[in-house]
C-alpha positions as CSV (number, residue, x, y, z in Angstrom):
1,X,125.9,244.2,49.5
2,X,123.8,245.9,51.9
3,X,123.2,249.5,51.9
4,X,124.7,250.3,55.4
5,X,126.5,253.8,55.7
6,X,130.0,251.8,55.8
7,X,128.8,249.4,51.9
8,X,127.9,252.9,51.0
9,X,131.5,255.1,51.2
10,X,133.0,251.8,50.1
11,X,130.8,251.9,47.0
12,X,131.5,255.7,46.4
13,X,134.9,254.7,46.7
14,X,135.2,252.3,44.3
15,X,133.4,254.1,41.8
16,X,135.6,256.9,41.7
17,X,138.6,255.2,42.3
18,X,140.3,255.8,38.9
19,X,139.5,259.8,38.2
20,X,141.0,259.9,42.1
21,X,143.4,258.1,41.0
22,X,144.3,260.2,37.9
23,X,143.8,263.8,39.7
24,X,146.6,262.5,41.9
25,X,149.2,261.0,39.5
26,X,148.8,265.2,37.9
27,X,149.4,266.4,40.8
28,X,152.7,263.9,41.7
29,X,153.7,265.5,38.3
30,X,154.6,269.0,39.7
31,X,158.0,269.0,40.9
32,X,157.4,271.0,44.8
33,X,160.9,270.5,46.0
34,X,160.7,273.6,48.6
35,X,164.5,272.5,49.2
36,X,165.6,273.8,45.7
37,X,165.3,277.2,45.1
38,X,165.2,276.1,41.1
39,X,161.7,274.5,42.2
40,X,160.1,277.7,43.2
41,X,157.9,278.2,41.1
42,X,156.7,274.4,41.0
43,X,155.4,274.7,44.5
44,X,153.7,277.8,44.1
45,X,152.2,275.6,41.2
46,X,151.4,272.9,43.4
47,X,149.7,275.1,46.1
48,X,147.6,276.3,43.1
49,X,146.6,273.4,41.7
50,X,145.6,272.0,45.5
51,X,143.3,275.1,45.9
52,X,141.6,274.4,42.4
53,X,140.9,270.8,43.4
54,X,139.6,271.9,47.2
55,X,137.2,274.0,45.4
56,X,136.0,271.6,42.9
57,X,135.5,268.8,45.8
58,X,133.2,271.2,47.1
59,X,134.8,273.3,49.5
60,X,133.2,277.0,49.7
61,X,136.3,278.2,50.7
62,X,139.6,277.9,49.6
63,X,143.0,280.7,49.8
64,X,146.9,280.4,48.9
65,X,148.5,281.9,52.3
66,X,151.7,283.3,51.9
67,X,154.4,283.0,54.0
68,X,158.7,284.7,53.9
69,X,159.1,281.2,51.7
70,X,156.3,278.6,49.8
71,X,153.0,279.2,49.8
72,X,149.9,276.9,52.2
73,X,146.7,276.2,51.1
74,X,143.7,276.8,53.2
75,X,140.3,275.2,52.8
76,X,137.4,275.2,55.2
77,X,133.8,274.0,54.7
78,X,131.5,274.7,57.5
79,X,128.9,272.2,59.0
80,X,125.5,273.6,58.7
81,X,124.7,272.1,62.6
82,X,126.0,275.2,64.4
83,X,127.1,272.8,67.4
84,X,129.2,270.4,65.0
85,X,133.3,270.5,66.1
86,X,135.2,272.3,64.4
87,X,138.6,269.7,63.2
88,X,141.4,270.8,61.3
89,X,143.3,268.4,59.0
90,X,147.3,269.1,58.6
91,X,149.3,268.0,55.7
92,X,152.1,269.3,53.3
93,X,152.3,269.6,49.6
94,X,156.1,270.0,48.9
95,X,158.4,266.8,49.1
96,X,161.9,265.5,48.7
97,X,164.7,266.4,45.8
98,X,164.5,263.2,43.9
99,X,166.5,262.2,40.3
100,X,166.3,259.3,38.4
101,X,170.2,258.9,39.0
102,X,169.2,258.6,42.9
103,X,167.8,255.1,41.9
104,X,164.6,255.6,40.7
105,X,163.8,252.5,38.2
106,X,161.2,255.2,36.5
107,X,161.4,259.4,36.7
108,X,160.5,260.0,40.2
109,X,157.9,263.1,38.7
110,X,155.9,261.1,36.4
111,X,153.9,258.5,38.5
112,X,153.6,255.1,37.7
113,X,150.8,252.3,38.6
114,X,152.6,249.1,39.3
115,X,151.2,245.8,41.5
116,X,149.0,248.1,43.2
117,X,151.1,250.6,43.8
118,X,151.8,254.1,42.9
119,X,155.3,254.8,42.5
120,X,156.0,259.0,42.4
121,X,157.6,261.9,44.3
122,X,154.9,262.2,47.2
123,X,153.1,259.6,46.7
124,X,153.0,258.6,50.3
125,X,154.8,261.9,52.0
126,X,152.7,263.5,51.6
127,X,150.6,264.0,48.2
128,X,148.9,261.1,49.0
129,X,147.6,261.4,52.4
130,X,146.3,264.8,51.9
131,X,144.7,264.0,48.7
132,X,142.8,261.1,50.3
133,X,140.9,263.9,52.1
134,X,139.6,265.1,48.9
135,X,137.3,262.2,48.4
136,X,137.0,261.1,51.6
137,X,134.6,263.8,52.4
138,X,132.7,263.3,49.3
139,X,132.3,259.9,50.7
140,X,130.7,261.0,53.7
141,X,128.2,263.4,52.1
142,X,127.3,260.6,49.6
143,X,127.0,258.0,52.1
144,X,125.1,260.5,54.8
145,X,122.8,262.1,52.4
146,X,124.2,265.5,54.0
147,X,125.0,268.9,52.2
148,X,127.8,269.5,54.2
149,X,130.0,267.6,56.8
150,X,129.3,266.6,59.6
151,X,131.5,268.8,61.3
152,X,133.0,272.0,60.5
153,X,136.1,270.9,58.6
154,X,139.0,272.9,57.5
155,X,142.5,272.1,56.3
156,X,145.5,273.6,55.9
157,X,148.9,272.2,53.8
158,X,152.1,274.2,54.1
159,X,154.3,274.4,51.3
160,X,157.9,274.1,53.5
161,X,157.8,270.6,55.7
162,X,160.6,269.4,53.7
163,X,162.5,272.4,54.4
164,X,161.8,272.4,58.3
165,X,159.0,274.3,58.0
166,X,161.1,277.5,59.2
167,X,157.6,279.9,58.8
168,X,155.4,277.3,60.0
169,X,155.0,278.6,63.7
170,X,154.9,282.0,62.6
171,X,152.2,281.6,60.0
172,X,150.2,279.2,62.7
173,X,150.3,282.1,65.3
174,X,149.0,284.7,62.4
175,X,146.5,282.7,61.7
176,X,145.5,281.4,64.9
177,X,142.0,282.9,64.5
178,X,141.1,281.0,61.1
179,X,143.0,278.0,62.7
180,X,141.0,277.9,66.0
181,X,139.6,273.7,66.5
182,X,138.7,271.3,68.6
183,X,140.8,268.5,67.2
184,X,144.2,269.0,64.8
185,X,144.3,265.7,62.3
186,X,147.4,265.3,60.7
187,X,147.5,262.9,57.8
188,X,151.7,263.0,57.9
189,X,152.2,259.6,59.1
190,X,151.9,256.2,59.0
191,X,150.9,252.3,60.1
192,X,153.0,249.9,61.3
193,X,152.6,247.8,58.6
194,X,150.5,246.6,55.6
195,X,148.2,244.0,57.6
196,X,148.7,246.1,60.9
197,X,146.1,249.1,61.0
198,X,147.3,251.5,63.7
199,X,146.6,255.3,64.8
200,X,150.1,257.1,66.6
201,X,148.9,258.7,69.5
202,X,152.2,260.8,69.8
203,X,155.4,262.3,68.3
204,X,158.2,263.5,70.5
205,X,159.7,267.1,70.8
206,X,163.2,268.2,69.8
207,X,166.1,270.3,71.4
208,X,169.5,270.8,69.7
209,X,172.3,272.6,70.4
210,X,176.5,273.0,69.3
211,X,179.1,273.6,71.9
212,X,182.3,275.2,70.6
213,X,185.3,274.8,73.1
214,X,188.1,277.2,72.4
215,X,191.8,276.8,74.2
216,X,195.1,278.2,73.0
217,X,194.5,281.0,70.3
218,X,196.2,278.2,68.1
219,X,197.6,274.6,67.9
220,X,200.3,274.4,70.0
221,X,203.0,271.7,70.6
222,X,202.0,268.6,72.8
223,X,205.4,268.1,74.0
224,X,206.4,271.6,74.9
225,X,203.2,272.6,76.6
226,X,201.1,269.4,76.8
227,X,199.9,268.2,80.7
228,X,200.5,272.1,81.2
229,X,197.1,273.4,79.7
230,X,193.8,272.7,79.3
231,X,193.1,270.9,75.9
232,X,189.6,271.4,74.7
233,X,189.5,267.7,72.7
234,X,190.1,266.0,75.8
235,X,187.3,268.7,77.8
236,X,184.6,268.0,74.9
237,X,185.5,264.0,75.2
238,X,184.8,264.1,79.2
239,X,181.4,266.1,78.1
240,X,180.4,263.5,76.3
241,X,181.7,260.5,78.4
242,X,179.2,262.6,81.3
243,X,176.0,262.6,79.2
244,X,175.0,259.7,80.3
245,X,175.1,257.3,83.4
246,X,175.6,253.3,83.7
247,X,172.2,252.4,83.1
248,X,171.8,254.6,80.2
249,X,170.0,257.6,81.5
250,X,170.6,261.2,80.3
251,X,172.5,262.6,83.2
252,X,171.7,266.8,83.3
253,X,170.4,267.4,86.3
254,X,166.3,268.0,86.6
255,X,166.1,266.1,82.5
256,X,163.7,264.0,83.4
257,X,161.3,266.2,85.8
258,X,157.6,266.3,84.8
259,X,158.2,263.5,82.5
260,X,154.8,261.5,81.5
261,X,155.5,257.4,82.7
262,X,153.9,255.1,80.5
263,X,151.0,253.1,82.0
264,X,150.8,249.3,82.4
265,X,148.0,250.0,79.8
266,X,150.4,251.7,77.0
267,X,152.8,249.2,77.5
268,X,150.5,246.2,76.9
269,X,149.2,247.8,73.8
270,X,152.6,248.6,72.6
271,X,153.6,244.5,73.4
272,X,150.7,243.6,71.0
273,X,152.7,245.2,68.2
274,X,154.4,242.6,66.1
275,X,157.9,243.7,66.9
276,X,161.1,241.5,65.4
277,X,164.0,242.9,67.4
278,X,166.2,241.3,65.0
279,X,164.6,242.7,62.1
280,X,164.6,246.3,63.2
281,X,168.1,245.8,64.2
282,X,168.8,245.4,60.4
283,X,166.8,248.3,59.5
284,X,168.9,250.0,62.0
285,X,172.4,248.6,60.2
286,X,173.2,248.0,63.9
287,X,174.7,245.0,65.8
288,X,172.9,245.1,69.1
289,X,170.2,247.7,70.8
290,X,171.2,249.9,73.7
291,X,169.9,252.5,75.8
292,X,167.9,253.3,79.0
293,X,167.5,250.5,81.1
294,X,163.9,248.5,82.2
295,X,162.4,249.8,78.8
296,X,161.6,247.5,75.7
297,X,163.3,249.4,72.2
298,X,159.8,250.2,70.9
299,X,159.5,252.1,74.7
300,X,162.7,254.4,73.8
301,X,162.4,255.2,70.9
302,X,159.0,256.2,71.7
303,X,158.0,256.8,74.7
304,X,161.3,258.1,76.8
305,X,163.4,261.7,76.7
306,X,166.9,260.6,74.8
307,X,170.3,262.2,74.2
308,X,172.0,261.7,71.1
309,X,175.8,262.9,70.0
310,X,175.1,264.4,66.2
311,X,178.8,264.9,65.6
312,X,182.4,265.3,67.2
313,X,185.4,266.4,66.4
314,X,188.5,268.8,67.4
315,X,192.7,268.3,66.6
316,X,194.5,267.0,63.5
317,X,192.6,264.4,62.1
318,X,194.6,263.8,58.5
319,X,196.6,260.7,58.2
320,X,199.9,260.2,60.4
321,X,200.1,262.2,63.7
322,X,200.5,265.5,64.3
323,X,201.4,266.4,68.0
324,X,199.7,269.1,69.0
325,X,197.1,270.6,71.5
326,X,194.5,271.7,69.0
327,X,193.2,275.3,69.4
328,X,189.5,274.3,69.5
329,X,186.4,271.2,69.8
330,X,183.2,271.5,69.0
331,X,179.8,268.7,69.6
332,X,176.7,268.5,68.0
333,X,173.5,267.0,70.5
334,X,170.2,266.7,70.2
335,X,167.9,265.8,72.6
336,X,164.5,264.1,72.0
337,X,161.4,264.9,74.3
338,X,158.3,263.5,75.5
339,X,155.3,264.7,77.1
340,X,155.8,266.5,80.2
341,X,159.1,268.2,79.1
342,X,159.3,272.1,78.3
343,X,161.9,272.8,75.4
344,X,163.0,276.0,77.0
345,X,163.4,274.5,80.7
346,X,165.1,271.5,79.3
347,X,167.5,273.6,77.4
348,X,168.7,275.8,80.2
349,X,169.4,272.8,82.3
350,X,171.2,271.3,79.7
351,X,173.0,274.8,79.4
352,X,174.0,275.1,83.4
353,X,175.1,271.4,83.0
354,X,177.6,272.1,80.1
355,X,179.0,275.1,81.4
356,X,179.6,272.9,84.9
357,X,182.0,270.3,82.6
358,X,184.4,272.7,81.0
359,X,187.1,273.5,83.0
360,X,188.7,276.7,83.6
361,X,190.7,278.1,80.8
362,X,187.9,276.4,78.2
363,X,186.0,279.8,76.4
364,X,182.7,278.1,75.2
365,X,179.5,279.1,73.2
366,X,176.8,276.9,73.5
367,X,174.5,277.8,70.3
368,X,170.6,276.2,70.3
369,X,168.7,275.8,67.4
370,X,164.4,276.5,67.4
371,X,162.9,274.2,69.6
372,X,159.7,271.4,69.1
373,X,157.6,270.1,71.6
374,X,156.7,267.2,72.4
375,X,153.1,265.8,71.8
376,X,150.6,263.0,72.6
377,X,147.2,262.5,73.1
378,X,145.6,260.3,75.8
379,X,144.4,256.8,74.9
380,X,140.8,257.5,76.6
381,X,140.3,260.9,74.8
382,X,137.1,260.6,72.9
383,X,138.7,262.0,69.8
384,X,141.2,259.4,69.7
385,X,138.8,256.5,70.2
386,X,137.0,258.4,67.2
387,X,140.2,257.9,65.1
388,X,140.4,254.2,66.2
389,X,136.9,253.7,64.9
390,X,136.8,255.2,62.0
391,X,139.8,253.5,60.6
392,X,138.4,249.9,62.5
393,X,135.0,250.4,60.5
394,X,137.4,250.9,57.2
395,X,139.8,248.4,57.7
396,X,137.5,245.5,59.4
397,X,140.4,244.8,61.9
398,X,141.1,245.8,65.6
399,X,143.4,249.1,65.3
400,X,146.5,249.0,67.7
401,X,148.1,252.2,68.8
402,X,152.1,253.0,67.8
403,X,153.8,256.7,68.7
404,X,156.0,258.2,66.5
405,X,160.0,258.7,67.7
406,X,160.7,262.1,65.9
407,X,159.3,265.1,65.7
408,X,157.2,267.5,63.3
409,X,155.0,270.9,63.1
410,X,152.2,268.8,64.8
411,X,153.3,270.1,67.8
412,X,153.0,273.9,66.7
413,X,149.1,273.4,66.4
414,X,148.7,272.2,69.5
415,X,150.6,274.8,71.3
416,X,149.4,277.3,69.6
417,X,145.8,275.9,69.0
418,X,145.4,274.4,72.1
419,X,144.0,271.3,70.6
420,X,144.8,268.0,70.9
421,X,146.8,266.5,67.8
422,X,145.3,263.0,66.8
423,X,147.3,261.0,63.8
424,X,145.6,259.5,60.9
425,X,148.0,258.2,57.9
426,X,147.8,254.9,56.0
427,X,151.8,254.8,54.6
428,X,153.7,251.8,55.2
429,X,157.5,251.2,56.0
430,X,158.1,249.8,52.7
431,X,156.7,253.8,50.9
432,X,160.0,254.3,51.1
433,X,159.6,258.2,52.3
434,X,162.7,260.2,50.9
435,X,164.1,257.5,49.0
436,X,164.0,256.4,45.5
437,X,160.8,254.3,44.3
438,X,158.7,256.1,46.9
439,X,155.0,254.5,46.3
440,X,152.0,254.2,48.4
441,X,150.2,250.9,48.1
442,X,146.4,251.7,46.7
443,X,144.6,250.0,48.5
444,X,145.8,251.5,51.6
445,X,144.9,255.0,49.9
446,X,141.6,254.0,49.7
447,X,141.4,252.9,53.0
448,X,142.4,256.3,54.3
449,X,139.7,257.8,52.1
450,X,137.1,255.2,53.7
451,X,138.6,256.2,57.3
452,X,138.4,259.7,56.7
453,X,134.6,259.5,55.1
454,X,133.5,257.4,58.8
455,X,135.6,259.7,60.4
456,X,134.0,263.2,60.5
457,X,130.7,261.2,61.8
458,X,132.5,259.6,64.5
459,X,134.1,262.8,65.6
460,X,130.6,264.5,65.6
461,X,128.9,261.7,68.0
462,X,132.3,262.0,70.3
463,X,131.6,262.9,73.8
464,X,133.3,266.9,73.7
């Protein structure tokens, strides 16, 4: 094999495959459920263990950052080229409850190596992907000759993702100083698939709110006062009924202003994707795919604003009938954003249009929860095209481009950074995030750490 820089990470690579390999199955071993309070003390253990192993890859500086619940780890290790970017890499070190009654064939905290795959806790979300950082960047000194990256490089992993990172925002805004970069990489996320290299460009924002309709101060009989006052079942029902139009469009007034179209060029590139409608109909346990019209599904679920109804309900709802007016409704929505939609703005419209359904003699509360925004970064940004080379000169294959339909912290650091949010994660569909036999296939982990060695030069020659 020739000694070009790419022969030369995947040599390093290689050669330190199995002690990677082995300083990750210890750390799958330590139990950082942030969900269970019982689990404490294993992800304080965890951040510790993560701020050992950032200082023995080489990193000159490395801190546990408390926060009201778990703990983050914060590495950094400057570029000695004064102009070099400055990049940030997100990630997360606590994960999911898992028990070997779940479904687990094996105990979900003691990692196994099976066909090429590492079944643990975390493996994939998100152990794995942060860890791949670790060598990555010892890839890229090896394979560069250099002392120190190519760029000014720090990372931070919070300790609460799995909780809904309820500090997060906070701790970013605290920190915004030592957080301060050109580019936020999160390595929370994934491919399409195992043959299908991609990079997400975007993840979609998040508001939610409950509306609690209140009518007579208790059930009262349907036959004696029924037709004579307002019933709040029926008011929440014609609510829901006006969320929407015929053509499957949110219908609040002003929802859709300032939202970004996608171009002929996004939609071609999403085409390219080897989509099976039928297939992801399955994955979906549903019967047939609905929504806004004149968009594809990969379109909605990615690329357009959506309402959703979380949850109903209101009256007697035990077996037989029970003929009342019942004293109270409630509904649950949440409503997915893209970029180009402000959380605030978009929940007072939803707000004003609420209040305009319920009819007199309705009391309401209309109760939001913390809101996410939207994010996405432009196909042309150099960054991005970085991203998209790194992983091409890695994986030997054209990378296509995916967005993500949900929505995470990402978003934070870019409002609060400033910085555009670029997506670089290797998991599959089949890692089975959340569920039992989570694994991460190996040879995608490697990938990532071949990816992430190219990438820190790629980033560094980027146009600014």
């Amino acid at each position: 094999m020739s000694d070009t820089p790419d022969s030369a990470v995947r040599t390093y690579t290689e050669q330190h495959r199995t002690a990677f390999l082995d300083d990750l199955a210890e750390w799958l071993r330590i139990p950082s459920v942030s969900a269970q309070p019982e689990h404490d003390g294993d992800v304080r253990r965890s951040a510790e263990w993560l701020k050992d192993k950032f200082a023995q890859t080489g990193f000159p500086v490395t801190e546990i950052w408390e926060t009201p619940g778990a703990p983050a780890v914060f590495a950094e290790w400057p570029s000695d080229d004064p102009d070099a970017p400055v990049v940030l890499v997100y990630g997360h070190h606590d994960v999911q409850p898992a028990a070997r009654e779940d479904g687990w064939h094996t105990d979900p905290f003691e990692p196994v190596i099976r066909d090429g795959r590492m079944y643990g806790r975390g493996a994939a979300d998100d152990k794995g992907q942060v860890f791949f950082h670790t060598l990555g960047v010892r890839a890229h000194l090896a394979a560069t000759g250099r002392t120190t990256p190519a760029v000014h490089l720090k990372l931070l992993v919070e300790g609460e993702e799995e909780s809904g990172s309820p500090h997060f925002r906070a701790l970013a805004e605290q920190r915004a100083g030592r957080l301060a970069a050109d580019v936020v990489i999160v390595s929370d996320t994934g491919m399409w698939d195992e043959s299908t290299p991609t990079v997400c460009t975007g993840m979609r924002g998040l508001a939610e709110c409950e509306i609690e309709l209140h009518g007579p101060g208790h059930d009262i009989h349907s036959g004696s006062f029924g037709g004579a006052v307002p019933n709040p079942a029926t008011a929440v029902a014609r609510l829901v009924a006006a969320l929407h139009d015929t053509q499957g469009r949110v219908a609040v007034p002003g929802f859709y202003d300032g939202v970004a179209e996608l171009t002929d060029t996004e939609r071609a590139l999403f085409a390219e994707l080897p989509f099976d409608e039928a297939t992801w109909l399955r994955t979906a346990a549903s019967q047939a795919t609905a929504g806004e019209a004149g968009y594809t599904t990969l379109e909605r679920i990615w690329a357009r604003p959506t309402a959703e109804v979380n949850g109903i309900g209101g009256g007697y709802q035990g077996a037989g009938s029970k003929t009342v007016i019942p004293s109270s409704a409630l509904v649950k929505l949440s409503f997915r954003l893209v970029a180009g939609q402000d959380p605030e703005r978009v929940q007072q419209m939803v707000r004003k249009w609420a209040e305009e359904q319920i009819p007199a003699g309705i009391r309401h509360r209309i109760t939001f929860a913390p809101a996410t925004r939207p994010c996405l970064t432009p196909l042309d940004h150099p960054a991005l095209q970085a991203v998209a080379r790194a992983m091409g000169r890695a994986f030997g294959k054209k990378i296509l481009f995916t967005r993500e339909g949900g929505s995470g912290p990402a978003a934070d650091l870019q409002d609060v950074l400033g910085a555009p949010v670029l997506f670089l994660g290797i998991s599959v569909p089949s890692d089975g995030w959340h569920g039992p036999d989570e694994k991460v296939e190996i040879d995608l982990l490697l990938k990532g750490v071949e990816t992430a060695a190219h990438l820190w030069g790629e980033l560094a020659a980027a146009p600014r």
